[in-house]
C-alpha positions, 0 to 999 in steps of 0.5 A: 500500500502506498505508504500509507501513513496512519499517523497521529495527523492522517487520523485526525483529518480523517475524523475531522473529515467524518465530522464533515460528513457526518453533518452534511448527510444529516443535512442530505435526504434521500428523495423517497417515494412518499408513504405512512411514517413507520413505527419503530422495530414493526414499521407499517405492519400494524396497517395491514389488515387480515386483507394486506391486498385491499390495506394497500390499496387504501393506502395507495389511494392515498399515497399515490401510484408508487409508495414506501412502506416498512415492514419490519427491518425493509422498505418495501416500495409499492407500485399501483398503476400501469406505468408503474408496473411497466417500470418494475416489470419491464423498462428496468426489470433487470434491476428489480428481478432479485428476490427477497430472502424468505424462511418459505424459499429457504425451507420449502424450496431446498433452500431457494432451489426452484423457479420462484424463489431462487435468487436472479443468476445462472441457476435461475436463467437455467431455469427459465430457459428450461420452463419455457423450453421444455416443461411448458412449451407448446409442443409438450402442452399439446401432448397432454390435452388428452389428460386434461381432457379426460380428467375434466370428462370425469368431473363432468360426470361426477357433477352430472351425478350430484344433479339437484343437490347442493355441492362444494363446487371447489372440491371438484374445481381442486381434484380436477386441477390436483388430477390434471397436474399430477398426471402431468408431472408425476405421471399418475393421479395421486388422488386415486386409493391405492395400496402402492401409493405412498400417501393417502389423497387426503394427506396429499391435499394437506401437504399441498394446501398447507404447502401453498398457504406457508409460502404466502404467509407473513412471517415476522422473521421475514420481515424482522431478521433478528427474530426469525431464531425464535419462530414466534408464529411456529411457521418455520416449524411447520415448514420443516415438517411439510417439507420433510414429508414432502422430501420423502414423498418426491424421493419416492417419485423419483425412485420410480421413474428411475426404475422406470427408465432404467429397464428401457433403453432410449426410454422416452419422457412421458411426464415432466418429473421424466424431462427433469431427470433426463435434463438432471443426466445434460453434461451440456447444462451451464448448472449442473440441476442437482436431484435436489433440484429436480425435488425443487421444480416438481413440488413447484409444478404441483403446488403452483399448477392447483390452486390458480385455476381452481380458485378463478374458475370458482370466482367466475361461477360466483360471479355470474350467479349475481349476473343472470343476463351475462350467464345467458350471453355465455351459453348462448354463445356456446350454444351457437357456437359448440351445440348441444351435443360436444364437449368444448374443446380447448381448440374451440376457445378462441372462438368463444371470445365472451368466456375468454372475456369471463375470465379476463374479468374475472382474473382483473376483478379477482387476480389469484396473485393481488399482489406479485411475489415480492421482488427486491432492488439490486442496484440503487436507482431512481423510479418516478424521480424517487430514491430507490435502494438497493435490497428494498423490496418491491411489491406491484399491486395488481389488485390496485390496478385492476382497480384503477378508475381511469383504466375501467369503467365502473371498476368494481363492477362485473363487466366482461364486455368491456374486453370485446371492446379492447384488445388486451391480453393476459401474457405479459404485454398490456400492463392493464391486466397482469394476473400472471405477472410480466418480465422475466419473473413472469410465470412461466406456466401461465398457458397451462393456467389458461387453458385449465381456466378456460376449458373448465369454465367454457365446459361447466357453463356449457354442460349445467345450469346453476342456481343457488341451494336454499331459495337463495338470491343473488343479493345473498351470495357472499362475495368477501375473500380472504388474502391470496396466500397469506394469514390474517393477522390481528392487533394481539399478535402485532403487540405480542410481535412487538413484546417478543422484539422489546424482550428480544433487543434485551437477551440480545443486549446482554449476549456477547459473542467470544469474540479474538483478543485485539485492541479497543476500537475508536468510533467510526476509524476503528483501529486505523489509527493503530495502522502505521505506514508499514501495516505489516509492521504494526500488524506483527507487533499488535499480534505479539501482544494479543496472540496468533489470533487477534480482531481489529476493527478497520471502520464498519469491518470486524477484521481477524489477523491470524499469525501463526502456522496453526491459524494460517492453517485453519483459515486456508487449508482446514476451514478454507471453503468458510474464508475464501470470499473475498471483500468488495474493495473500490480496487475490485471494482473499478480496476478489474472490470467489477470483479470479473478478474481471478483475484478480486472476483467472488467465491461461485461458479465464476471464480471456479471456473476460473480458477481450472482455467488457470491450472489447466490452461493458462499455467499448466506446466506444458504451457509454461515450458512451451514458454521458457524459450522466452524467458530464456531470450529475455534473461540473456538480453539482460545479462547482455545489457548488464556486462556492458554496464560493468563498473558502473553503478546502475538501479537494479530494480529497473533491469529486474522490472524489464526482464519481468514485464518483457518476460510476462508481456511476451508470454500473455500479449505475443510481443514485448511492448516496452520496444519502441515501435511506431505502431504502439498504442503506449510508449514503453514508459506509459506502459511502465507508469500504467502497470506502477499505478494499477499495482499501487492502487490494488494495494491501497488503504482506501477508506471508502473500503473500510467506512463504505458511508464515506467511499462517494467522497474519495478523500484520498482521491483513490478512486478517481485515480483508479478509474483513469487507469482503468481507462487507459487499460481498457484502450490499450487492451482492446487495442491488444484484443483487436490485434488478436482477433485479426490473427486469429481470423487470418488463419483457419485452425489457428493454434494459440501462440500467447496467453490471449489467445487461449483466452480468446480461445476459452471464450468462444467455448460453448461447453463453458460453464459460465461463458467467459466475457470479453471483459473477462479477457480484459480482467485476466489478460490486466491480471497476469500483466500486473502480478507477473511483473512485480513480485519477481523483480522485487524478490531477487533484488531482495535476494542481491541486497542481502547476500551484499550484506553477508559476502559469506554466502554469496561465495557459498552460492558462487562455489555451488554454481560453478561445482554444478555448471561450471564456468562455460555457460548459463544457468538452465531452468532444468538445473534448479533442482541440482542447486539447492543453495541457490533454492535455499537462497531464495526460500530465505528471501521470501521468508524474510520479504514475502512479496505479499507480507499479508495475504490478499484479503479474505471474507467469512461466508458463514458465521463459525468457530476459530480456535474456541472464537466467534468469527461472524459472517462478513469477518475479513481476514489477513494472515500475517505471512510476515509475522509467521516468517519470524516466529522464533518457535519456528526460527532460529535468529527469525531476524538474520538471514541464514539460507543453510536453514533450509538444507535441513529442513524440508519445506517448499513454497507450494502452499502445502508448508505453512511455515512458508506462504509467500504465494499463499496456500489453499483454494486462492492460492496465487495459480501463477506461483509455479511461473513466479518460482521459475523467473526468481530462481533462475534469475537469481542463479544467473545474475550471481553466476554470471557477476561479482557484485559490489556496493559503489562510492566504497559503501560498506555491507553495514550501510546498505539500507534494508527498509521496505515500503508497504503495497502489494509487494513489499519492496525496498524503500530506496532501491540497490544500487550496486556495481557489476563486474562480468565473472564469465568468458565475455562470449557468453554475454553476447546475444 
């Protein structure tokens, strides 16, 4: 990081700053969407009634077409109007196509496994693109008219049996929708008795019912985090109850249609659990679809498919009981149109445009989703000039539009012939009517909901008359409903809700986490004023006192420092999978295409593939040895430029940061581009002064990083810096990008000859996993241009600077050197592993000055236990390789530099030994080590066999200043200068 100086002056700018702020944000409001001021802890819940649909749009009425409520912990923007809708549906529907966390997703849906509740990304697009392509496509829809046919004949007939007694028209409408669904999906009717059936058709209904209920009601701990543990209306209980039964009964499913496409080869799908295991068997899927996956989609289908249809087809009916006039307008138009001696069929509905006006009226006036499943807001954003936060939850009321005076005449009225007067459909264009939803979100079953609907309706108005039992009038019907899928609520639980949080804010009050030793924090800075201008250093001494395992407070971040091999340990290796998020940092932002790069970017299906594509493609060891031509050619040039330097003092880092950037641009980009050529988009020294900014800015202590609330005021101008650099990358790496494409293109079959091109390569790969990007070519190529240039120059002229310091071992080195190769030529890489002091040579400096004296920063996944400690989810965590190297449990005299400890001990720097972890060790350990190992020992090797080296102007050893300045890497303060002197026959350096 570049120096950066946490003194007593820096803090107290800093806080006076954070004053500043504090009082200007004060003064800033965010412009949000107007709506009832909230009580504290339960917001606005007390104004929602037993019907939330109608308590919010009573409130819209009042608050206009787009409002904010609170409920609980989270503001919940309401949209009640078409422009609205067509706003969180469709012009930013990107934006607003999350979904909230819910104890229903996580516990009835194998944790947000199925197409309603699983979070926007890979698995959900997946699974959109399975829905509308196989589950209910056309084509497969048409090859199950015949059970929908038959199924709603049976109902036909039963009904016809009941004729003149009173009868519960919803139990047929729901065995017809269940019988329907589960021919479709399972394969069979789970209402039929049989002795072979794992579940009665009663105890199928109550697991669908209470299924379907659990996943709409109000759950407090939804809306009140910090109380979910406690489960105060026992939902979470039954939820795990339910899902427990079902799990057990879709196991049972599965097995079955296993046995059953196992005995027949080329096996046919016949029903969707059939399509869904043969997609589950697809190597070619993005995302593997798990058997819990599969469990997921069926109990979806099956929970979804049964009550919409049957509760609209129920509406109709009742609706037109208290209108004679319109039930005779439909059956004369089925009696002119079907007559009176067929069924209808589902062909014959669009002919019949009055039932399909029926329904249309009947899903506006009484839409089986008032209110669309929440969404949540991924980005901050404005809608209508309001203020909307990222994770605001967003509700469209469908109700409220369906509602709206200025959409329909007389709007509470039951009127379908006003849809023979418009052209507006049910799939998601005209936002007037949006009973299935809109957008990506959209249901994606709503064609077999609409035929279900319609041909039942059509069918039951076509074959009976209807009257009401008991002499009853139209007048008499009762018309009131309860809420969609959700539980009425009463003011005795809003105040037991509220007693539970006041008792609960107490207990949580008087708990306290086992959390690691470690200093007091200051408010607001934590303990950034702890932090000198050499972290590493204050972090080693903090450690000393407090332990191997310590918590500091950088700002709003609890950050755990592990400092010895036990703890390096824990967090890499043992409990790896649990630290291997990384933290958001403005570096991971802006300079790495916004985490798309094998660095910054986050633990997930990304970073994997990622990571394999590092080991197995990029740094394989056949592709690195395809390369050391190069890194051979580049040496040699160097060793060349040094002998015609000879006596004269020179800055070695600057022939040391040449091999490296020449060695690394000529293996990624094809070409060196610190040559001078009238064809280059940068001069050798703006790609020098590029490649020095994005490495320092990747290692600053940005504090927007550490007080988020302060990150859009850069005071240290970091990110302002960071995002003129980016450009510039940018422009030069499309330039390098286009320069490939047009080689590649040139040639048919081309083979890859640079590192951007197997890029490139990776990225027109259609087996890919997660497709590689054109920015993630950009972020990687930017990756291994940056971290293959510094680390290498900076440990060899470490490894110089210290065998200066102890002439001693610089002639062991030379004597081994010209015992294994003798005075007649160069150092080959092949011949390391016959030159162990030259390997102990190396391993010493990396002890003594890891390039990364703090590994790159990690993040806890998930709340757990460290050595007896809490670590909470969020944590960031260093592991002090710094403080390691100098343990003196581990070290003798941790401080001198004594390569011969090496030759006694058997330890390597591949991150299986965490005494040494100069490349890190585990999951993130850097992929480019084995690359990085190669340039430092034979580079070192060659620079001490093929050169005497002295101090100039007569310095003595003792006057070699050994302070280092912290970033990234750690290099020297004050870079060596020193005097070479050729020990080779002159041929040798000629190239």
């Amino acid at each position: 990081m570049e120096g950066t100086t946490w003194t007593a002056t820096a803090v107290f700018l800093a806080t006076l700053f954070l004053l500043f702020l504090s009082k200007f944000l004060r003064k800033r409001k965010l412009n949000l969407p107007p709506g009832p001021k909230p009580w504290p802890i339960i917001g606005n819940l007390n104004l929602m009634g037993s019907l939330p649909h109608r308590s919010i749009h009573d409130l819209s009425v009042k608050y206009g077409p787009i409002m904010q409520l609170q409920f609980g912990s989270f503001p919940v923007v309401v949209g009640s109007s078409v422009e609205m809708a067509k706003i969180f549906l469709k012009t930013m529907d990107i934006n607003f196509v999350g979904r909230p966390k819910t104890a229903a997703g996580k516990y009835t849906t194998y944790n947000y496994s199925d197409i309603t509740w699983s979070p926007y990304g890979s698995y959900w697009r997946q699974a959109r693109r399975m829905c509308l392509m196989e589950l209910f496509s056309a084509k497969r829809l048409d090859s199950y008219e015949y059970i929908r046919a038959e199924e709603l004949h049976s109902i036909l007939h039963n009904l016809n049996k009941s004729s003149g007694k009173p009868i519960l028209l919803k139990d047929y409408l729901t065995t017809l929708s269940l019988n329907v669904i589960s021919r479709m999906v399972l394969g069979k009717s789970y209402l039929d008795e049989s002795d072979n059936s794992i579940v009665t058709p009663d105890e199928f209904k109550k697991m669908l019912d209470e299924l379907f209920l659990l996943n709409g009601v109000l759950n407090i701990g939804d809306s009140i985090p910090w109380l979910d543990f406690m489960d105060l209306q026992g939902y979470v209980k039954r939820m795990k109850v339910v899902s427990k039964k079902f799990d057990k009964f879709l196991e049972h499913v599965l097995d079955e249609h296993n046995m059953r496409r196992n005995a027949v080869e080329n096996y046919v799908a016949k029903d969707m659990v059939d399509v869904l295991l043969q997609l589950a068997d697809d190597p070619t899927l993005d995302v593997k679809l798990e058997r819990h996956g599969v469990k997921a989609f069926t109990q979806d289908l099956l929970a979804g498919g049964t009550e919409s249809s049957a509760v609209t087809v129920e509406w109709a009916i009742s609706e037109l009981l208290k209108k004679p006039e319109i039930f005779k307008k439909a059956t004369n138009e089925l009696d002119r149109v079907i007559g009176q001696n067929r069924w209808v069929q589902e062909k014959d509905i669009p002919n019949l445009p009055y039932i399909e006006a029926i329904a249309k009226e009947t899903m506006r006036l009484h839409p089986v989703a008032p209110m669309l499943v929440p969404r949540e807001c991924r980005e901050d954003c404005k809608v209508a000039g309001y203020d909307v936060k990222k994770g605001t939850r967003v509700l469209v009321s469908v109700w409220t539009i369906g509602r709206d005076p200025t959409l329909w005449d007389e709007p509470e009225a039951f009127k379908p012939d006003r849809f023979l007067e418009k052209s507006i459909d049910v799939k998601g264009h005209d936002f007037e009517l949006l009973p299935f939803g809109a957008g990506r979100r959209m249901c994606p079953g709503y064609s077999l909901g609409l035929k279900v609907i319609q041909a039942s309706l059509a069918n039951l108005l076509h074959g009976f008359n209807w009257s009401l039992p008991d002499n009853m009038t139209p007048e008499e019907l009762n018309m009131e409903e309860i809420f969609g899928l959700s539980t009425p609520k009463n003011w005795t639980a809003v105040f037991l809700a509220t007693l539970f949080v006041l008792l609960l804010s107490k207990y949580l009050f008087q708990r306290k986490l086992n959390l690691p030793p470690g200093p007091k924090p200051w408010p607001i800075i934590g303990n950034l004023n702890l932090i000198g201008s050499l972290p590493h250093r204050s972090i080693h001494d903090l450690s000393v006192k407090y332990g191997p395992i310590m918590q500091l407070q950088f700002g709003s971040f609890p950050v755990v420092v592990g400092s010895s091999v036990e703890m390096a340990k824990v967090f890499l290796k043992t409990m790896d999978i649990n630290f291997v998020g990384r933290p958001k940092t403005a570096a991971g932002k802006y300079t790495t295409y916004n985490y798309s790069d094998i660095t910054w970017s986050p633990y997930g299906s990304y970073w994997r593939q990622a990571r394999r594509m590092c080991l197995m493609e990029l740094f394989s060891a056949k592709r690195l040895d395809s390369y050391e031509y190069i890194r051979a050619e580049e040496l040699h040039s160097i060793l060349h430029n040094l002998k015609k330097t000879s006596g004269k003092p020179i800055l070695l880092k600057d022939y040391l940061t040449t091999l490296s950037l020449n060695v690394i641009s000529r293996m990624v980009l094809g070409k060196s581009y610190l040559d001078e050529s009238k064809n280059s988009i940068v001069t050798p020294d703006e790609f020098k002064k590029m490649l020095d900014e994005l490495f320092l800015l990747n290692g600053v202590l940005n504090i927007g990083d550490s007080i988020p609330w302060l990150d859009f005021m850069d005071l240290q101008g970091y990110v302002k810096r960071m995002k003129v650099v980016s450009k510039k990358f940018d422009k030069f790496l499309e330039h390098v990008l286009d320069e490939h494409n047009v080689r590649r293109n040139a040639v048919e079959n081309y083979v890859a000859e640079d590192m951007v091109d197997v890029l490139l390569q990776l990225a027109d790969d259609p087996t890919l996993e997660i497709k590689l990007e054109r920015h993630g070519v950009k972020a990687f190529t930017q990756d291994m241009l940056a971290g293959g240039t510094e680390s290498s120059a900076v440990t060899v002229e470490w490894a110089i600077s210290e065998l200066l310091k102890k002439p001693e071992i610089f002639k062991k080195a030379t004597e081994e050197l010209d015992r294994v190769i003798g005075q007649n030529r160069w150092v080959q890489e092949k011949d390391i592993p016959n030159l162990p002091y030259i390997e102990a040579i190396a391993k010493e400096t990396m002890r003594l000055h890891p390039v990364a004296p703090m590994l790159v920063p990690r993040e806890c996944r998930e709340d757990c236990k460290v050595a007896g400690y809490d670590i909470p989810k969020g944590t960031r965590v260093l592991v002090s390789v710094w403080t390691i190297g100098r343990d003196p449990t581990l070290w003798d005299e941790p401080e001198a530099f004594k390569p011969e400890r090496f030759l006694e001990k058997s330890i390597d720097v591949k991150g299986h030994d965490f005494e040494l972890l100069p490349f890190g060790a585990g999951r993130r350990m850097c992929p480019g080590y084995s690359l990085g190992l190669k340039v430092i020992q034979a580079s070192l090797a060659n620079l001490l066999h093929g050169f005497n080296w002295s101090l100039p102007d007569n310095r003595t050893p003792e006057e070699l200043n050994m302070e280092e300045i912290f970033g990234l890497s750690t290099p020297k303060k004050f870079p060596l200068s020193t005097v070479v002197e050729p020990r080779l026959p002159s041929k040798l350096y000629s190239i």
